[in-house]
C-alpha positions, 0 to 999 in steps of 0.5 A: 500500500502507499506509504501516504495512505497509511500516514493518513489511515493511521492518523485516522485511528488515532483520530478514533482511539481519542474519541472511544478514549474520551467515551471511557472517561465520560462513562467512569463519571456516570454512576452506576449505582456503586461508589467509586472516588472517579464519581468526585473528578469533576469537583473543583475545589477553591484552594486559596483562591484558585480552583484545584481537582479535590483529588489534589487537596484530599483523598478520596476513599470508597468505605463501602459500597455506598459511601464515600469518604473524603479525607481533606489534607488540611483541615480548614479545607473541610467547608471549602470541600463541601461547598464544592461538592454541593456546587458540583451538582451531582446530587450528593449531600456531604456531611462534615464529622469535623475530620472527614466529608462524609458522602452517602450515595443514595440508591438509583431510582428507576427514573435516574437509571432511564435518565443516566442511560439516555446520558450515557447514549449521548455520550456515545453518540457524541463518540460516533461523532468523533469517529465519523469526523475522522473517517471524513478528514481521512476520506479527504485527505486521501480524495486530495492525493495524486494516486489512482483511483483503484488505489484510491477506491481501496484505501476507502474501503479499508477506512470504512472497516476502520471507522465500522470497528470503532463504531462497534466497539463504541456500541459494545462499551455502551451495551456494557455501560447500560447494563451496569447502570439498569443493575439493581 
């Protein structure tokens, strides 16, 4: 095969591991059902006036499977950690036991299983998006080169059976996702 050809379907499947990447990391924040310390990575603390993850001011640990515990490196970070919490809006209320922010992550009710599973799908949408606009910068690239047009009829088809791999693989993580969210 040309050697430009594979320069650009390998910068295609770099295009498509970034977006199935980016779906692994969305999907860690959607909770389902159990506690985990991935829930809190959003939360940006106010440390002394600018805003830092509250992984860099606090361990967060998982006591149980529906508990959270957040443990503040200095102690005046309690309130600061709390607020934060509460304005990161994921529906946590914390308790503070004057060492610890305590987290009690409540049962899902069917309702907010339906609601996470509908944004756990936008979410891989949103990465079959990713993939199909890098089949579309690729199928450009290689409609842009001075090449043959048998050459140029192959170096699509091999694209499209990249691009229809990463669209199983998201619809595989998704049917895993959706199946761990809807467990009771």
């Amino acid at each position: 095969m040309n050697e430009e050809i594979t320069f650009i379907l390998d910068a295609a499947q770099e295009g498509m591991d970034a977006a199935l990447s980016h779906l692994e990391k969305a999907f860690v924040k959607i909770r389902a059902g159990k506690a985990s310390p991935a829930m809190l990575s959003g939360v940006m603390v106010d440390y002394y006036g600018s805003q830092t993850p509250l992984s860099q001011v606090a361990n967060i640990n998982t006591p149980d499977a529906r508990t959270l515990s957040v443990q503040p490196w200095e102690k005046n970070m309690l309130q600061e950690i709390e607020k934060a919490i509460m304005n990161a809006n994921l529906g946590f209320n914390p308790m503070n036991n004057g060492d610890f922010v305590i987290i009690n992550v409540p049962p899902l009710t069917e309702e907010r299983r339906r609601d996470l599973v509908k944004q756990a799908k936008a979410e891989g949408e949103d990465a079959k998006v990713g993939v199909r606009n890098a089949r579309q910068d690729a199928k450009k690239e290689i409609r842009d080169l001075d090449i043959s047009e048998d050459l140029q009829k192959n170096a699509e088809v091999d694209l499209q059976e990249l691009t229809d791999t990463y669209i199983k693989k998201i619809d595989n993580h998704l049917t895993i996702k959706e199946a761990e969210i809807m467990k009771v």
